[in-house]
C-alpha positions in Angstrom: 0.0 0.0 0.0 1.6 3.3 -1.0 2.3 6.0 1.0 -0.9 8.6 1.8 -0.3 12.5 0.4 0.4 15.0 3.6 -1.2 17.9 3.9 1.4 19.8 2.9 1.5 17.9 -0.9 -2.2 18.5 -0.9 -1.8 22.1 -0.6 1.2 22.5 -2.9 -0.5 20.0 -5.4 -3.4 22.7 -5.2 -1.5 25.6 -5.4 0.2 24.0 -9.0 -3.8 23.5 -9.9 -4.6 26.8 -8.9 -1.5 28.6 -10.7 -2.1 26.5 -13.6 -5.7 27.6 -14.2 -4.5 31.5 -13.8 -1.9 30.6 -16.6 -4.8 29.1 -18.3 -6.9 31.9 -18.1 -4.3 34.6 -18.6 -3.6 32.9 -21.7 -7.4 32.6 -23.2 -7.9 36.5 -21.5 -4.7 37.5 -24.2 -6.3 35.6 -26.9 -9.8 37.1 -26.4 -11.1 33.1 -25.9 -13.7 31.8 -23.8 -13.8 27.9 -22.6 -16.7 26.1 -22.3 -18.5 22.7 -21.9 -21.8 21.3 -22.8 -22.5 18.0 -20.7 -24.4 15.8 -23.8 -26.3 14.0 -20.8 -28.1 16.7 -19.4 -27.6 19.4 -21.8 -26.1 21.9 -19.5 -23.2 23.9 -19.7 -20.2 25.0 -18.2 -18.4 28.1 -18.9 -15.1 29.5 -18.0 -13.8 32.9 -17.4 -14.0 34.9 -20.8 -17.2 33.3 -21.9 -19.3 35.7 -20.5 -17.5 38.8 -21.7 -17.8 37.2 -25.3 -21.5 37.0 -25.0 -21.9 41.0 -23.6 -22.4 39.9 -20.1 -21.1 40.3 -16.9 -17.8 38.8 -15.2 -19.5 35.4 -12.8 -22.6 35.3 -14.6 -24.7 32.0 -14.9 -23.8 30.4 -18.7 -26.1 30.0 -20.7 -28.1 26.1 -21.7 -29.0 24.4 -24.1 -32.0 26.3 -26.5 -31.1 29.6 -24.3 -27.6 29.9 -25.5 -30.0 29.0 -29.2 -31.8 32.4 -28.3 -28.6 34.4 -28.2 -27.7 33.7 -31.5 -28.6 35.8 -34.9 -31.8 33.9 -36.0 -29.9 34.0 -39.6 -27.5 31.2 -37.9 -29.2 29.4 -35.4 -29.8 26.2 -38.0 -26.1 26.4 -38.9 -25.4 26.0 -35.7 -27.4 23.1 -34.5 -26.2 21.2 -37.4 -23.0 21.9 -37.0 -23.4 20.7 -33.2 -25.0 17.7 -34.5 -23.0 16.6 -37.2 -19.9 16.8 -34.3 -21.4 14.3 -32.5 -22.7 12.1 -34.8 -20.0 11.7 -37.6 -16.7 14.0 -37.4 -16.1 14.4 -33.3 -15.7 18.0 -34.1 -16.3 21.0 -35.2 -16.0 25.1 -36.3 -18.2 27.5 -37.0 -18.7 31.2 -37.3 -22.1 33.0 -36.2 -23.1 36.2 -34.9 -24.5 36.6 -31.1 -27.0 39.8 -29.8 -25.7 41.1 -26.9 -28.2 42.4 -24.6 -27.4 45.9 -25.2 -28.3 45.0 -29.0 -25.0 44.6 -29.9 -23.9 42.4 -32.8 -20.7 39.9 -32.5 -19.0 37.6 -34.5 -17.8 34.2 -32.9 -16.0 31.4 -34.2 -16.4 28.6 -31.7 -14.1 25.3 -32.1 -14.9 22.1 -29.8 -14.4 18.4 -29.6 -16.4 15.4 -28.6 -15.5 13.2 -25.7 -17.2 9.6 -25.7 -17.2 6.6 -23.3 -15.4 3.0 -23.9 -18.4 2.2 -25.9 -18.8 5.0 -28.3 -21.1 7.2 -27.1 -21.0 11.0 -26.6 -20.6 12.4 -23.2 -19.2 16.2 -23.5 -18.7 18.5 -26.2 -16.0 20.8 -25.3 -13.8 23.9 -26.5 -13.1 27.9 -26.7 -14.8 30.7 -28.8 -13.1 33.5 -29.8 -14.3 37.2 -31.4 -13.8 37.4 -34.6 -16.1 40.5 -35.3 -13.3 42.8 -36.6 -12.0 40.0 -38.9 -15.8 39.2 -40.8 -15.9 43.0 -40.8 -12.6 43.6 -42.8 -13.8 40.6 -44.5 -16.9 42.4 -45.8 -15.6 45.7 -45.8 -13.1 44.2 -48.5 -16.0 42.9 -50.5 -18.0 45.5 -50.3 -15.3 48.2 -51.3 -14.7 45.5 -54.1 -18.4 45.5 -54.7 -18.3 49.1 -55.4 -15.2 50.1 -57.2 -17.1 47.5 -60.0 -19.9 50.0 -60.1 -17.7 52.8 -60.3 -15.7 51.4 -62.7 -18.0 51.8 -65.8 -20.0 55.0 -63.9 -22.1 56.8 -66.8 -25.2 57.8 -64.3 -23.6 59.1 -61.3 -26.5 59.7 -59.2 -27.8 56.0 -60.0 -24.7 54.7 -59.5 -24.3 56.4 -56.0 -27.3 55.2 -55.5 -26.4 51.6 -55.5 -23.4 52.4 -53.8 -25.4 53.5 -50.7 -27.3 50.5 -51.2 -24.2 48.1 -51.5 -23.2 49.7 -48.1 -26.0 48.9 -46.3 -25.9 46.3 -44.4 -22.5 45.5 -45.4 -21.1 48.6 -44.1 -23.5 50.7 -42.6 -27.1 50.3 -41.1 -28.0 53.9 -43.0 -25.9 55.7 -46.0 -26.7 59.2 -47.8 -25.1 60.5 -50.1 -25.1 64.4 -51.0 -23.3 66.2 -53.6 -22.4 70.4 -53.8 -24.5 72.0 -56.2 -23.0 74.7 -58.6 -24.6 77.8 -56.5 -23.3 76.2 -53.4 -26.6 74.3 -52.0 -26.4 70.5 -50.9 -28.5 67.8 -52.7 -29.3 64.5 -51.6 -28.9 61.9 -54.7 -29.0 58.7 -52.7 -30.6 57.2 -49.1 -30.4 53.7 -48.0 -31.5 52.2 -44.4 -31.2 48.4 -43.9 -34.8 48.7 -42.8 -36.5 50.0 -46.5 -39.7 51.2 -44.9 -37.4 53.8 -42.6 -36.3 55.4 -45.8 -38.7 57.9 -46.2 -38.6 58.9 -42.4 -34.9 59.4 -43.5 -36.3 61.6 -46.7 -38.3 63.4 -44.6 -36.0 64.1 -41.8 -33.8 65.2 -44.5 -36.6 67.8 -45.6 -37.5 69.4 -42.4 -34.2 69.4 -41.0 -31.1 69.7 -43.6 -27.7 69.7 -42.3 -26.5 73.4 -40.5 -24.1 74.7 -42.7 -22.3 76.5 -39.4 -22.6 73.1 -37.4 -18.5 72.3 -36.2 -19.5 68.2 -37.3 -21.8 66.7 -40.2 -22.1 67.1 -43.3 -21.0 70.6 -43.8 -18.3 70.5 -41.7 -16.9 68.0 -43.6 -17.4 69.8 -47.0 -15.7 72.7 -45.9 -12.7 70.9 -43.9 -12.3 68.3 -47.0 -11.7 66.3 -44.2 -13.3 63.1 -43.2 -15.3 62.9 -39.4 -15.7 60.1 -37.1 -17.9 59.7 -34.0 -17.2 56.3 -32.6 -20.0 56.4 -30.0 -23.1 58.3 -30.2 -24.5 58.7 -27.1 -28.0 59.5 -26.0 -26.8 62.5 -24.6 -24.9 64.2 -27.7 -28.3 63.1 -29.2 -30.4 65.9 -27.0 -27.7 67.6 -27.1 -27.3 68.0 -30.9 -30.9 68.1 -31.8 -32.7 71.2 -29.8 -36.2 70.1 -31.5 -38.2 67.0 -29.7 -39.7 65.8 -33.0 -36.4 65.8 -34.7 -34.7 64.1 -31.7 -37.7 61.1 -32.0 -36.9 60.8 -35.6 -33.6 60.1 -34.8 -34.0 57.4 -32.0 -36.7 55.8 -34.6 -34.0 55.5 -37.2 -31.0 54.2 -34.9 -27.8 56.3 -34.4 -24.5 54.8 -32.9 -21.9 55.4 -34.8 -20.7 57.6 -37.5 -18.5 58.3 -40.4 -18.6 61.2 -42.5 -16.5 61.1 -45.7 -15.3 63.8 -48.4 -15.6 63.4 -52.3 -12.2 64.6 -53.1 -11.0 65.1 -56.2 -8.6 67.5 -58.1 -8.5 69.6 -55.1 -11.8 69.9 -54.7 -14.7 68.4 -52.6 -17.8 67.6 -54.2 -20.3 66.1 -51.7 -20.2 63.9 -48.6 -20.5 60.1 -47.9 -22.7 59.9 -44.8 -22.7 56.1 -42.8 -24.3 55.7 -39.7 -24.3 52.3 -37.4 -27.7 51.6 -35.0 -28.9 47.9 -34.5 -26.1 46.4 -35.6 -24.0 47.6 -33.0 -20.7 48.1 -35.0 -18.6 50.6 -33.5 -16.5 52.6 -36.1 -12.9 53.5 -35.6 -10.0 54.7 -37.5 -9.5 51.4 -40.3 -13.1 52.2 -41.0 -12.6 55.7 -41.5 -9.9 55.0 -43.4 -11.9 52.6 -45.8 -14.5 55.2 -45.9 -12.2 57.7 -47.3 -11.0 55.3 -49.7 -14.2 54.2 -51.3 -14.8 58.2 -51.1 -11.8 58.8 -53.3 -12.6 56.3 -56.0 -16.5 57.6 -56.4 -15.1 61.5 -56.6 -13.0 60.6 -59.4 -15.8 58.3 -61.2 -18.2 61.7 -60.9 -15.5 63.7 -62.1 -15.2 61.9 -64.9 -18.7 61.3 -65.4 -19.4 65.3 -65.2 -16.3 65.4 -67.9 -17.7 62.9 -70.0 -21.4 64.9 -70.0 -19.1 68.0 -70.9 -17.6 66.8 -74.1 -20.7 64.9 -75.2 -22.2 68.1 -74.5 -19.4 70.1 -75.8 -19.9 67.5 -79.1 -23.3 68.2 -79.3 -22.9 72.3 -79.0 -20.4 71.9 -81.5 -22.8 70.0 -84.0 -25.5 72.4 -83.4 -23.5 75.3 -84.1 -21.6 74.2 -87.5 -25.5 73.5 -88.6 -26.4 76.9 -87.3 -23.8 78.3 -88.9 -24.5 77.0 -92.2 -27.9 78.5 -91.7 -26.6 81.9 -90.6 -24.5 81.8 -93.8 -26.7 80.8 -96.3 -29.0 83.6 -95.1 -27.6 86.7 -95.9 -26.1 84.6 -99.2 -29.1 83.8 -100.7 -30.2 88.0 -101.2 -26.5 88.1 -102.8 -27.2 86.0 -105.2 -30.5 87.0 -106.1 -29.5 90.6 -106.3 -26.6 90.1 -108.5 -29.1 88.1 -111.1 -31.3 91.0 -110.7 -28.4 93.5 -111.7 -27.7 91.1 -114.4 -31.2 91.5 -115.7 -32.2 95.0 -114.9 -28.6 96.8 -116.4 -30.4 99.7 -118.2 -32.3 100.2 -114.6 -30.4 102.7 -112.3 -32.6 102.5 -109.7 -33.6 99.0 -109.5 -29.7 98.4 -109.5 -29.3 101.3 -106.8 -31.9 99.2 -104.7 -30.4 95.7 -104.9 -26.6 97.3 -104.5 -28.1 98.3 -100.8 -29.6 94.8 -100.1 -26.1 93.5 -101.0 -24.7 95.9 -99.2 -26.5 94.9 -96.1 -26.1 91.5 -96.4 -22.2 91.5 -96.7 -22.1 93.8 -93.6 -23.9 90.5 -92.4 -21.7 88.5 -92.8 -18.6 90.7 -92.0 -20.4 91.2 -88.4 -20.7 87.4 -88.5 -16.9 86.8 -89.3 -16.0 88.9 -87.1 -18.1 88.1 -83.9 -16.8 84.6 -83.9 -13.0 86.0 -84.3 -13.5 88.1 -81.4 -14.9 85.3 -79.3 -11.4 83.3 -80.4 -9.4 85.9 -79.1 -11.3 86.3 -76.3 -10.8 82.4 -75.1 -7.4 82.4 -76.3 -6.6 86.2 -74.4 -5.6 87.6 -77.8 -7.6 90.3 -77.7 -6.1 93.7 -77.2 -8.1 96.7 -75.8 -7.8 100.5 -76.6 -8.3 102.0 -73.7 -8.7 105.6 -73.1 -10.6 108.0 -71.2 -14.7 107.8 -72.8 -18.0 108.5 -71.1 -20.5 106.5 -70.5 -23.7 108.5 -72.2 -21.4 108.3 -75.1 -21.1 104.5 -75.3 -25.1 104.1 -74.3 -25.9 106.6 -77.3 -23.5 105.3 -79.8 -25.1 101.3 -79.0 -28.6 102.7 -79.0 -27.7 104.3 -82.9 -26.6 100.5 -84.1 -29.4 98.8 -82.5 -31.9 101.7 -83.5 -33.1 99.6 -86.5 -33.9 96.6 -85.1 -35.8 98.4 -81.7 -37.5 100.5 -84.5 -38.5 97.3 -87.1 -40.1 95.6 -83.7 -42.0 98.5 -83.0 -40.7 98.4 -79.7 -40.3 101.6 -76.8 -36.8 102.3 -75.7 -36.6 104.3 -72.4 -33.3 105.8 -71.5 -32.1 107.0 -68.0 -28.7 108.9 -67.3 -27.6 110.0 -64.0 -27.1 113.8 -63.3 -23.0 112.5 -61.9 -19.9 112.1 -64.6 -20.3 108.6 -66.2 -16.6 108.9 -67.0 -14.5 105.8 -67.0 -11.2 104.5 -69.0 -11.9 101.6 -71.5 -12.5 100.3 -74.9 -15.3 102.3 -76.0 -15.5 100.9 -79.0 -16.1 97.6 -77.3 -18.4 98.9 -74.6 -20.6 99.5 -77.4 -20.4 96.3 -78.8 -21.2 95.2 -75.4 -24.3 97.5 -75.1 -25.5 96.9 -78.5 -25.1 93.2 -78.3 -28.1 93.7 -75.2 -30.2 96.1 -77.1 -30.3 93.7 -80.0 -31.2 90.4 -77.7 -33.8 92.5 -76.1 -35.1 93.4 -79.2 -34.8 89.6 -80.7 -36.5 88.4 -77.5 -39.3 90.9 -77.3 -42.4 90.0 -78.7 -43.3 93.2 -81.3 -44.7 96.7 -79.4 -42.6 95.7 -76.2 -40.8 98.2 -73.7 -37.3 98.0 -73.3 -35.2 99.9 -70.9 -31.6 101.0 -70.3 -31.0 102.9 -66.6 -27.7 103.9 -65.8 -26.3 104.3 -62.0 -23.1 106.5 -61.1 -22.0 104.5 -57.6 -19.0 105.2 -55.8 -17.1 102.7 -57.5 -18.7 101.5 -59.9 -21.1 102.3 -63.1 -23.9 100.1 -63.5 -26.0 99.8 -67.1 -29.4 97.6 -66.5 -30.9 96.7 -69.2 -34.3 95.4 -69.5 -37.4 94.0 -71.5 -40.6 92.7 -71.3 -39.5 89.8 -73.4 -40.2 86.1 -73.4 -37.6 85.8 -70.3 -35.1 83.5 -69.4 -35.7 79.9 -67.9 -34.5 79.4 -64.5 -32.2 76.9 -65.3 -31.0 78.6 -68.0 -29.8 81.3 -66.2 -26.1 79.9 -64.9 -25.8 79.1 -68.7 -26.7 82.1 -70.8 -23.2 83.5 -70.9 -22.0 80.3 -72.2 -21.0 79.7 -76.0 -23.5 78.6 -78.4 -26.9 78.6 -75.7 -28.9 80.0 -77.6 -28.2 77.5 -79.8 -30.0 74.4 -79.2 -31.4 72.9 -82.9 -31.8 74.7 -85.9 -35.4 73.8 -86.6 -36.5 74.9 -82.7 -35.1 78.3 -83.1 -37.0 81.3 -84.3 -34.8 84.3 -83.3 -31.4 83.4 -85.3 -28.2 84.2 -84.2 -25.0 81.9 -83.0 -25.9 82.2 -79.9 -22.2 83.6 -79.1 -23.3 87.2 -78.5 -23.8 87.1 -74.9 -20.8 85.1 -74.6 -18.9 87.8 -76.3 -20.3 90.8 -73.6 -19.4 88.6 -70.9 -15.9 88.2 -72.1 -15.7 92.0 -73.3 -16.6 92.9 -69.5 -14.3 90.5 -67.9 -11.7 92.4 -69.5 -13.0 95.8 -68.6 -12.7 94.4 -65.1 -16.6 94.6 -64.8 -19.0 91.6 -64.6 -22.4 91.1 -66.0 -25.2 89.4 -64.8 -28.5 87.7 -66.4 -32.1 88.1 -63.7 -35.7 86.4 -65.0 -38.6 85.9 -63.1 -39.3 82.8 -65.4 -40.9 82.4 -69.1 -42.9 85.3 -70.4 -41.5 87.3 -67.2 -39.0 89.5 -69.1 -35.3 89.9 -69.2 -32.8 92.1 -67.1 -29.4 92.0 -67.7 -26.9 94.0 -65.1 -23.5 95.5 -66.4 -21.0 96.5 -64.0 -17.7 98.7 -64.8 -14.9 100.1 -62.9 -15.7 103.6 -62.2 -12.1 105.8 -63.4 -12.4 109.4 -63.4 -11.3 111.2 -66.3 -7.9 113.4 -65.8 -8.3 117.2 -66.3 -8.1 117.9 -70.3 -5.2 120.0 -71.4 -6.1 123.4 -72.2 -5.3 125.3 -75.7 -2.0 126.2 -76.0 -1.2 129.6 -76.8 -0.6 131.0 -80.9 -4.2 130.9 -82.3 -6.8 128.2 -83.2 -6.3 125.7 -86.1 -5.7 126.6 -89.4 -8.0 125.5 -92.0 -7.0 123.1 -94.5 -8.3 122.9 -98.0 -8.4 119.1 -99.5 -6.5 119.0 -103.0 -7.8 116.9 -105.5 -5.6 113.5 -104.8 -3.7 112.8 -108.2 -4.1 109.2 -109.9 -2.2 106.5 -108.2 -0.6 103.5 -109.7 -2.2 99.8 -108.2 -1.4 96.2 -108.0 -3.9 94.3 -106.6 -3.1 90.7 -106.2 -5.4 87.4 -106.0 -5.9 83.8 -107.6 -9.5 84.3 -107.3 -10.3 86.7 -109.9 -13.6 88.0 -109.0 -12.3 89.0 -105.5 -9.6 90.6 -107.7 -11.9 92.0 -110.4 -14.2 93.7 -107.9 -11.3 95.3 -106.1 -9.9 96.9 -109.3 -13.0 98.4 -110.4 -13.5 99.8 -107.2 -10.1 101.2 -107.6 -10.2 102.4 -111.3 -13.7 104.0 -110.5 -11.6 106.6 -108.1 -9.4 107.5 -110.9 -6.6 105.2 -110.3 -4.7 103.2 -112.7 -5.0 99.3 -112.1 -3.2 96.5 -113.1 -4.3 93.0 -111.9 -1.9 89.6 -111.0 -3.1 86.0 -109.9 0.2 84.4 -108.7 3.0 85.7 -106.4 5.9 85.4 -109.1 3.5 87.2 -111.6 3.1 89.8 -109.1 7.0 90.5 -108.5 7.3 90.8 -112.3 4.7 93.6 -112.4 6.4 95.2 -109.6 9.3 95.7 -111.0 7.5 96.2 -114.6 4.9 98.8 -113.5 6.0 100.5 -110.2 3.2 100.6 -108.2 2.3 103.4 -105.5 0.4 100.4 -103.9 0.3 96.5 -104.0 -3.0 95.1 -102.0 -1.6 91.7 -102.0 -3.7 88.4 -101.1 -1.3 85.8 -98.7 -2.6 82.5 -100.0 -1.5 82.2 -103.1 -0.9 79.3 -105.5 2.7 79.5 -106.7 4.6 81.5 -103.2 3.0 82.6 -100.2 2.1 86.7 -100.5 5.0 86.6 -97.5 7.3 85.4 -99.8 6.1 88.0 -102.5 6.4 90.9 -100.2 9.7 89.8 -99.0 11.3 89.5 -102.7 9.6 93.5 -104.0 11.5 94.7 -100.8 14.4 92.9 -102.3 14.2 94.3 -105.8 16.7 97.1 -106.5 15.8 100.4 -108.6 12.2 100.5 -107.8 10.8 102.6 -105.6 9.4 100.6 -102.7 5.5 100.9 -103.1 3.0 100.4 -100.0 2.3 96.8 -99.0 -0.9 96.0 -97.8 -2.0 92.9 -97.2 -5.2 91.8 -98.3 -6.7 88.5 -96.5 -9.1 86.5 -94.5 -6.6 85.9 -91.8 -6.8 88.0 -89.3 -5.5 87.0 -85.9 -2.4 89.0 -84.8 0.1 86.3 -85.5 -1.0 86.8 -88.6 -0.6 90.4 -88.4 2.8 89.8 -87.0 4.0 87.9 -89.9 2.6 90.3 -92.6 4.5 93.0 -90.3 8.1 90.6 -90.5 7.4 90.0 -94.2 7.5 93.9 -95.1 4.3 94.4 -95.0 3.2 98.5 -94.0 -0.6 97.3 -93.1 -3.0 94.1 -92.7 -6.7 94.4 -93.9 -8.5 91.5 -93.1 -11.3 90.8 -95.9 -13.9 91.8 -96.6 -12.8 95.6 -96.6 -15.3 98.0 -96.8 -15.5 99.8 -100.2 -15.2 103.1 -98.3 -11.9 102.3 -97.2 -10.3 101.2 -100.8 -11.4 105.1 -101.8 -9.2 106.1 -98.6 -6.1 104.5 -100.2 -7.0 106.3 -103.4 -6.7 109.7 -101.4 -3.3 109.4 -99.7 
């Protein structure tokens, strides 16, 4: 018979036992496990220390048996799990398996529980036993991962952006979030909501109409606003009843927010390019997930990605756009041309047919007349709006008046107020309108207005031009009683081509570049202009303001007299070339010429035309640049080359008009650059000097 243990080895054996089990539990404390035991005989369980604090509850509290450790778990899982259980002890002896538990603070974790079966001599089952661990942030990343997968695939191929926002807020809930909006800036600063999702679908419309009564504060320090200011993303890991009250002063608004579930929060900007275009908004409630800093982080990330898919959707609406403008304005175009062409050609049959009739020809000369000044306005609106986009444009700026410019833009738009039948108001101030600028321009500017009133004005209407002397500033209003300007329209009337939509919906004619041009022409002034409409049929009001410069003191006379008169000599005949390979711009030109007494001689080619030179001497070459054989460059460079001639005056004569083009005629040897068509007024000026 051995030897009975002392008391002494009793106590140190249960002191080993007793350090071994705080090993033990440090160890499964470290590893966030939990032990347990299910006796298969009675059904009851047996937990150790961390089992509780797995399962939300507190440290010594009874474990949980048989169907009510069933009730804990997710419904979605609970016939996992009993198979799971079953299949353990029927076939494998074991088994793992992931579900989620409800804490009774409505908390949602996931466990992963691993156990073995323990049977008699015989076979049979006595004890299933083993550890759970939390594997809630795991299945989180887990989905996080797929769903940011999920998403990037929708913003991959993004045409629709607010659809596909829209299933992006939908994608993140549940997988993400319990709610998800989605707002994006609007151009005149306001916030829209494109997309709302809540994982219960009938709260959605509480979430609309919270939305409604109570948008975001743009001066709150947190939200929405705060993070489209900041371009910075917010996180609230714990929402609180308290910050609840204390966030939302109203009782009906703080109701709406405890029926729709708040717990957590993430707010997330839609950067991109350096700028921030709406907010991603995800809030947690009955699924307990806590958001921290990785979720934030992923939040930002999936923010990033669907900023760049709607900038590139908004780019991809501006070219098709931008395609579309440009389609609608080479047809319009071609429909502005043909317009004025058509009278040309049927005037110059008439003058064909009627040569013995002076005045018929008198009358068609002054349709054709009109028309070509037309098209020269035509030509040369859509060169100045070139310069304009390109800054080419150079103004002459000098001290002017105001009344002036008004006057001189009511005298060019007088016909067209007049053939409407319309009333023209005018109102000056009694202070000095001065200013320094480009009156030439202004008056484009001005005249450009009258004429769209006009245009837009149905016949007999009032029109209106007031002028205000401020401090600073001169403001011009101009306004109609016209057919008005549709809201929406309004951001978009200074762009190019708006009036322009299809040829066969527009009645008023026109590019649809003329207000683009006043904006432009203002800009440069260092004034702005605005467009104002009540609506359709509400009339039009169009607001100019300019810089207000006072005009320096004028010189006085200087002593000795007034000016003497001068008595204009009849100017003696002067030798021409005139230069072209298309002979009937060429033809006209000389006649023109020959009918104010000069002598004319005609070439088609550059190396006829430096023969002549040098042949005939010319006072004057007008000299066309494109040219068949040599460039009119090259021309003008070899007649400054030839030796015993005396060097005529250059001008060149062409459709090119920009100022590198003026430039280069100036390099080549040119003296001056007329861009075609040149008013017949002006040929009988060259005559004269």
């Amino acid at each position: 018979m051995g030897k009975l243990p002392t008391r002494q080895d009793v106590a140190q054996l249960a002191a080993t036992l007793a350090e071994s089990e705080e090993r033990l539990r440090l160890a499964v404390e470290a590893g966030g496990m939990g032990v347990w035991q299910i006796d298969l005989q009675t059904n009851r369980s047996t937990w150790w220390p961390g089992m509780e604090r797995l399962h939300g509850l507190p440290p010594g509290s009874p474990p949980l048996h048989g169907e009510a450790y069933i009730e804990a778990i997710d419904p979605r899982d609970r016939d996992a799990v009993r198979a799971a259980i079953r299949e353990a002890i029927v076939k494998t002896g074991w088994h793992r398996i992931e579900y989620r538990v409800h804490w009774p603070d409505g908390r949602v974790r996931w466990i992963e529980a691993r156990g073995r079966v323990r049977r008699s001599e015989a076979g049979k089952a006595l004890s299933l036993s083993g550890v759970c661990v939390d594997v809630t942030r795991r299945k989180h990343i887990e989905h996080d991962l797929k769903f940011l997968a999920e998403a990037s695939a929708e913003l991959a191929s993004v045409n629709d952006y607010p659809g596909t926002l829209d299933r992006i807020a939908r994608l993140a809930v549940p997988r993400f979030a319990d709610w998800c909006a989605v707002d994006i800036q609007q151009p005149d600063g306001s916030l829209r909501r494109v997309a709302t999702a809540h994982v219960e679908p009938g709260k959605e419309r509480l979430l609309r109409e919270m939305h409604e009564r109570y948008p975001p504060d743009p001066l709150s320090p947190v939200g929405t606003w705060h993070v489209l200011r900041t371009g910075r993303g917010d996180l609230v890991p714990e929402i609180s009843d308290e910050m609840v009250s204390a966030g939302a002063a109203d009782e009906h608004l703080r109701e709406m927010l405890r029926q729709l579930g708040i717990r957590s929060y993430i707010g997330a900007p839609l950067n991109t390019r350096g700028r921030t275009l709406g907010v991603l908004t995800f809030i947690t409630s009955r699924s307990g997930r806590r958001y921290g800093p990785e979720d934030l982080a992923l939040a930002e990330d999936l923010a990033r990605r669907a900023a760049v898919a709607i900038d590139n959707a908004q780019l991809l609406a501006a070219m098709r756009e931008s395609d579309r403008a440009k389609d609608v304005f080479l047809a319009t175009l071609a429909h502005e041309l043909r317009n004025p062409l058509a009278p040309i050609w049927n005037g110059l049959s008439l003058i064909k047919r009627a040569s013995g009739d002076a005045h018929r020809i008198e009358q068609v000369s002054g349709i054709i007349e009109r028309q070509v000044g037309q098209l020269s306005r035509l030509v040369d609106d859509l060169l100045d709006v070139s310069r304009i986009t390109t800054g080419k444009i150079e103004l002459k700026k000098e001290p002017t008046n105001l009344v002036h410019v008004i006057n001189a833009a009511v005298e060019v738009s007088r016909p067209h107020i007049e053939a409407a039948h319309h009333k023209l108001s005018i109102t000056f101030p009694d202070a000095p309108t001065d200013l320094v600028a480009d009156a030439a321009r202004l008056t484009q500017v001005f005249s450009n207005l009258l004429n769209n009133a006009a245009k837009y004005t149905r016949r007999g209407g009032r029109i209106s031009v007031a002028v205000e002397a401020l401090p600073q500033d001169l403001v011009v209003r101009v306004r109609d009683n016209g057919i008005g300007i549709a809201p929406e329209m309004l951001r978009k009337v200074f762009g190019l081509f708006t009036q322009a939509t299809r040829p066969d919906e527009r009645h008023h004619g026109g590019l649809g570049i003329g207000l683009s041009l006043v904006e432009g022409l203002v800009r440069l002034h260092g004034g702005q202009v605005e467009a104002h409409s009540a609506g359709a049929d509400q009339g039009s009001e169009f607001v100019v303001v300019l810089p207000r410069q006072r005009r320096a003191p004028a010189a006085g006379p200087q002593a000795g007299g007034g000016k003497p008169e001068v008595v204009a000599a009849q100017p003696p005949a002067r030798r021409m070339l005139v230069v072209d390979d298309n002979e009937d711009a060429a033809s006209t030109v000389a006649e023109l010429l020959k009918m104010a007494g000069n002598e004319v001689v005609v070439a088609h080619d550059g190396e006829g035309a430096v023969a002549c030179t040098a042949e005939f001497r010319p006072d004057v070459v007008l000299l066309d640049i494109g040219l068949p054989d040599i460039s009119g460059y090259e021309v003008a460079r070899r007649i400054r080359k030839l030796e015993g001639v005396r060097q005529p005056m250059l001008v060149a004569l062409t459709g090119w008009g920009q100022p590198q083009d003026k430039e280069a005629a100036a390099q080549a040897g040119f003296d001056q650059h007329w861009t075609k068509p040149v008013d017949p007024l002006r040929l009988q000026e060259l005559s004269a000097r």
